[in-house]
C-alpha positions in Angstrom: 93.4 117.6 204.6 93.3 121.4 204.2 94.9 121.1 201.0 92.5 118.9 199.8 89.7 121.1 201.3 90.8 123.3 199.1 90.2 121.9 196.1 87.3 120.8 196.5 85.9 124.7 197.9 87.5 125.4 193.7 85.8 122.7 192.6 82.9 124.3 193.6 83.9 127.7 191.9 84.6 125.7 188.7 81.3 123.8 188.8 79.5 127.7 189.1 81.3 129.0 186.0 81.0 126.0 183.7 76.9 125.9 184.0 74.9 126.6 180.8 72.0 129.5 181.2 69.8 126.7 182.7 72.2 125.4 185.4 73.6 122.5 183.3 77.3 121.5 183.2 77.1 119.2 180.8 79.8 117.5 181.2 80.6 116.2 184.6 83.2 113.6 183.9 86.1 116.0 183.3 85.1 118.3 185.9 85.4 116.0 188.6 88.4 114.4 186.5 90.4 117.9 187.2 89.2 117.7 190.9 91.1 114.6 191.6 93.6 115.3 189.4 94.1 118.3 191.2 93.4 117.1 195.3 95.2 113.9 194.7 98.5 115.8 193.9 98.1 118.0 197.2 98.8 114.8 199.0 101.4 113.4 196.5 103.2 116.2 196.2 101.9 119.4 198.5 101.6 121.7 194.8 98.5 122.6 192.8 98.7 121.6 189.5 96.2 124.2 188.4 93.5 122.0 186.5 90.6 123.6 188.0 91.6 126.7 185.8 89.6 127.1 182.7 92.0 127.7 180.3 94.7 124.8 182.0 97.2 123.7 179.3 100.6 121.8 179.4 101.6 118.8 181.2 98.7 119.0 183.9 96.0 118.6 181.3 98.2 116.1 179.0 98.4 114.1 182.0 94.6 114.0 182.1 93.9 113.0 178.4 96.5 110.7 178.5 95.3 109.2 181.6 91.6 108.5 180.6 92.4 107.2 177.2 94.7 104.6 178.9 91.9 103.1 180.9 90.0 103.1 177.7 92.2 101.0 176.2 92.7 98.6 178.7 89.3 97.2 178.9 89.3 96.7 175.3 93.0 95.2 175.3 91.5 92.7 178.0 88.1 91.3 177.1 88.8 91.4 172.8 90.6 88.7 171.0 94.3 88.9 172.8 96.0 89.9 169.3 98.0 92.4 170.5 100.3 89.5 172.5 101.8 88.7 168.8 101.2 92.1 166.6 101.4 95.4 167.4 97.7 96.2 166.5 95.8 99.4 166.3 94.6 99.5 169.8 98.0 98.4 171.5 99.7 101.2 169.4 97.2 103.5 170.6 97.7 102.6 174.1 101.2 102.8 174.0 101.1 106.2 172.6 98.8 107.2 176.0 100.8 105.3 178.3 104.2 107.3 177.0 102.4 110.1 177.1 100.9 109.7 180.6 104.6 108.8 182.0 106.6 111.3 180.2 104.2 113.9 181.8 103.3 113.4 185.1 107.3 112.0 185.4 108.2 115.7 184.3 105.8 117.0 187.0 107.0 114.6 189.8 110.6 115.5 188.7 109.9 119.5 188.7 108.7 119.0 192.4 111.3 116.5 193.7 113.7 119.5 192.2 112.4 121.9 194.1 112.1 119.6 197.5 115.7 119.0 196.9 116.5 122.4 196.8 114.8 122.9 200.0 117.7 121.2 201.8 116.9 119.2 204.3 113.3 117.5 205.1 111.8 117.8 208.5 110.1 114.3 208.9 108.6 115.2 212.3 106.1 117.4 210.2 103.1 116.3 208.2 104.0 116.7 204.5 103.5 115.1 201.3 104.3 111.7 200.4 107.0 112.7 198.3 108.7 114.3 200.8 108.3 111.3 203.4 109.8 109.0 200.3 112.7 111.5 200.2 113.8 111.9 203.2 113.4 108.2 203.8 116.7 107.7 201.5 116.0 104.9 200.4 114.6 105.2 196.4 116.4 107.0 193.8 114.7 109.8 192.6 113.5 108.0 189.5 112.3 105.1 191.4 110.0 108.2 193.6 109.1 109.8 190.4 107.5 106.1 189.2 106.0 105.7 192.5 104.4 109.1 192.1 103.2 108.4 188.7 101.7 105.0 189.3 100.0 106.5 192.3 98.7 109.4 190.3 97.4 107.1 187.2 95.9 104.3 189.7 93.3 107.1 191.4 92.4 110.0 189.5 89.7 108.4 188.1 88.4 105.9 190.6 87.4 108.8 192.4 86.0 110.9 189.9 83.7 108.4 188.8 82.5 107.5 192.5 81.9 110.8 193.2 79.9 111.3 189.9 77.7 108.4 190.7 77.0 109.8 194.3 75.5 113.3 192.7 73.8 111.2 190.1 72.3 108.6 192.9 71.2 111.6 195.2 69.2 113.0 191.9 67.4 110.3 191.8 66.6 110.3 195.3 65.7 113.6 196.3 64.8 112.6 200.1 68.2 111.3 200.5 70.0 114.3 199.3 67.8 116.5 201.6 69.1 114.3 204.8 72.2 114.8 203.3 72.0 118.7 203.3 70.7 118.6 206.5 73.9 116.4 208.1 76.0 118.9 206.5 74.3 122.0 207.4 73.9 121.1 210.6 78.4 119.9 211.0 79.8 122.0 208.9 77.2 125.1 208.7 77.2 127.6 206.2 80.3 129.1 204.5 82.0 127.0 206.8 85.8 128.1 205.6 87.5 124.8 206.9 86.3 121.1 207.5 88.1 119.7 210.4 88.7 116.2 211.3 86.2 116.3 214.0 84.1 117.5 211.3 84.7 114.4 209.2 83.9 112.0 211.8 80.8 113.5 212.4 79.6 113.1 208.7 77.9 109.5 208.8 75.2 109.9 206.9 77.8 111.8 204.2 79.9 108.5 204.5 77.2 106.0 203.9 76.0 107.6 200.7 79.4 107.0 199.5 79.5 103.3 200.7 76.2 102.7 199.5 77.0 104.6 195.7 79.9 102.4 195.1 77.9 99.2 195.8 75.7 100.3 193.4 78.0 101.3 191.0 81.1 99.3 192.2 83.7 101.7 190.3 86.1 98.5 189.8 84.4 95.4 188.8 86.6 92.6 190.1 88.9 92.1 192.4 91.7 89.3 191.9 93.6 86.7 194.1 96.3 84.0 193.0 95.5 81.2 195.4 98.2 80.4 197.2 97.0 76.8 198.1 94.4 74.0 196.8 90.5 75.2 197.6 87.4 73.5 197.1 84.3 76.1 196.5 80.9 74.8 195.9 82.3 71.4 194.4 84.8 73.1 192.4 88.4 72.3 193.1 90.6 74.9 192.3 94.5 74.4 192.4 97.0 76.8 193.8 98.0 79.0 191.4 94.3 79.3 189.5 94.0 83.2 188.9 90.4 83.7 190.8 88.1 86.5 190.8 85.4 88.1 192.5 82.4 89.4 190.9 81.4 92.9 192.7 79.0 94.0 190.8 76.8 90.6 191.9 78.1 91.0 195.7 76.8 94.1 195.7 73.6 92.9 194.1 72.9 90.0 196.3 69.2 90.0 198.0 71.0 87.7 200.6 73.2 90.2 202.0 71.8 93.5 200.9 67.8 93.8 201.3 66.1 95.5 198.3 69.4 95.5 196.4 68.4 97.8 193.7 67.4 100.7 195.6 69.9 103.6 197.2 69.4 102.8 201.0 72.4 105.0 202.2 70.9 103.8 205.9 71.7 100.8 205.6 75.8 101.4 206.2 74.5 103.2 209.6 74.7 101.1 212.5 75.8 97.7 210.0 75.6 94.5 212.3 75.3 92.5 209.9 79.2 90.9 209.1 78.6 90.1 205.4 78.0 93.4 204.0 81.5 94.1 204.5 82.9 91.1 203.4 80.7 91.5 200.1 81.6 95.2 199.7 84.7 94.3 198.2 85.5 97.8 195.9 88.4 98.6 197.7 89.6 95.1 197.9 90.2 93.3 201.2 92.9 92.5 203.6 96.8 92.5 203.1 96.3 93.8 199.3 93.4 95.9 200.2 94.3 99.3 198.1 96.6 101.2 199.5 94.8 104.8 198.7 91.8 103.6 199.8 91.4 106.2 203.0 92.8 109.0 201.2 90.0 108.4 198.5 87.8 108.4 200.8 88.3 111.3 202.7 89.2 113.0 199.1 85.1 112.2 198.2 83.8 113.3 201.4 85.5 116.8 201.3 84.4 116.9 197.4 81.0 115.8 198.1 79.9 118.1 201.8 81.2 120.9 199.7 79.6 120.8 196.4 76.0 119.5 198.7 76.6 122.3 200.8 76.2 124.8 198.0 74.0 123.2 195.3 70.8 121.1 195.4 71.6 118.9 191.9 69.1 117.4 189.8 69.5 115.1 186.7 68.3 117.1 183.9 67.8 113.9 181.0 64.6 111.6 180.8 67.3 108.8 179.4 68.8 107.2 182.0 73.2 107.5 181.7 74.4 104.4 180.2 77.0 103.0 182.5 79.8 101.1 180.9 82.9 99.1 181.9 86.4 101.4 180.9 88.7 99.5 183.4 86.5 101.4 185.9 82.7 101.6 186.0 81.9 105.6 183.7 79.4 106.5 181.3 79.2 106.2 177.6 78.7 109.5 177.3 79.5 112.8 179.5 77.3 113.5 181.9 75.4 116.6 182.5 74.0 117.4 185.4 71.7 121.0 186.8 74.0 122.8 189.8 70.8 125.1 191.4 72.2 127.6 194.4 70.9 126.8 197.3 70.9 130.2 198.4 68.6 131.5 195.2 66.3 128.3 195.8 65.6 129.3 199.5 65.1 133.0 199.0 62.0 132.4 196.1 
């Protein structure tokens, strides 16, 4: 969690030093791409990969690219005409040339850092360390097998939780009240140039949490998620046969009146205190039960750190009249960057 605390405090810097004369960054997607680039690899493999640096090159920012056009391409490949399935057409070619890409890199940095582990000798399992180093010492993968593990890992949530935190900021904009609360949650744990976020900390953050939950029913950043039936159901008069591939609509869970009360507004309040059973059940981003997804706490916890600290130090405001246009790339973005106005909160308190 340090490690991850860490990023998030350069985040911060990076988020300073990319604003325009008025404030603007104006483009938030690959900013908070680097950032989880960047913390999700302390916890994969306890190293920095150094894409919060302006100038980043090589492998770390190849890995990037490489990643976001691959979800690009998959949520064309799966709603067009399924072509591709008997000719190599334009857009498979494309995506196979960011899928090697994406493996060959981040496989290279995996396989620098399992070098280095190696090196090291033996692994003290008694200590907290990076997954790689649990899957290592565990002796039980081959080091390519790790090196895919990592890679999968490292494609699956980079941008998950860049885009959930991006809709948080741009939710709290637009509800100036509830950012406010949420300053004054995180003023009031943390403090001011607080230099590490304990877990005690994090527990204490509930108002912090439930503008998160309440962000990604909004903006669910997966759309669907998907069950082979096992056995014969019956739903609503329907019979459906083991086997069927089913599929549950989140972005109309989310929405429903029946379950959520004024589903259209940004009630982070309502996650406080929940009695209600069904809001769970409908909140299904992160999936639910066995194959629930497996990063979902250290997402979590990744956006919490990201979000007290970049609240902590800037009130935001959207600076467009035209709403963003959120569209479907695998996972729930914008059709174009977004730009958002970083103001200090030190500067806006001393005028």
């Amino acid at each position: 969690m340090d490690a991850m605390d860490d990023v998030a405090k350069d985040t911060v810097k990076l988020i300073a030093s990319s604003r325009d004369s008025e404030g603007i960054v104006q483009d938030l997607n690959d900013v908070l791409f680097r950032w989880s680039m960047e913390s999700v690899n302390t916890f994969l493999l306890d190293t920095r990969l150094g894409t919060l640096d302006r100038d980043c090159d090589g492998d770390a920012m190849d890995t990037v690219t490489s990643i976001v056009g691959v979800f690009r391409c998959m949520q064309k490949l799966m709603f067009d005409i399924p072509l591709y399935k008997k000719f190599r057409t334009p857009m498979w070619r494309t995506f196979e040339k960011y899928c090697e890409k994406a493996v060959q890199c981040s496989l290279r940095i995996v396989d620098e850092r399992l070098k280095e582990l190696n090196e090291q000798g033996a692994i003290d399992t008694d200590k907290r360390q990076c997954l790689v180093s649990y899957l290592l010492a565990a002796q039980g993968l081959s080091n390519f097998e790790i090196s895919v593990t990592m890679m999968e890992l490292m494609v699956g949530s980079v941008e998950t939780a860049s885009n959930s935190l991006m809709w948080t900021l741009y939710l709290l904009c637009k509800n100036p009240m509830c950012q406010q609360k949420l300053f004054n949650e995180i003023k009031e744990v943390i403090g001011n140039d607080c230099d590490e976020i304990t877990p005690d900390m994090m527990n204490r953050l509930k108002y912090t949490k439930a503008c998160i939950k309440e962000s990604l029913r909004l903006y669910p950043v997966t759309f669907a998620t998907s069950r082979l039936l096992n056995e014969d159901i019956d739903v609503l008069g329907y019979h459906l046969p083991a086997g069927t591939h089913v599929q549950a609509n989140i972005k109309s869970l989310c929405q429903d009146e029946t379950v959520f009360p004024d589903p259209k507004s940004f009630v982070p309040e309502r996650w406080l205190n929940v009695r209600n059973e069904d809001m769970g059940v409908a909140n299904l981003v992160w999936g639910h039960g066995a194959r629930m997804c497996i990063g979902r706490r250290l997402a979590e916890q990744e956006m919490y750190l990201g979000l007290a600290r970049i609240i902590s130090r800037f009130q935001v405001f959207y600076p467009n009249t035209a709403e963003p246009d959120p569209v479907l790339h695998t996972v729930m973005t914008t059709a174009k960057p977004m730009s958002m106005k970083f103001m200090e909160r030190s500067q806006l308190e001393a005028a």
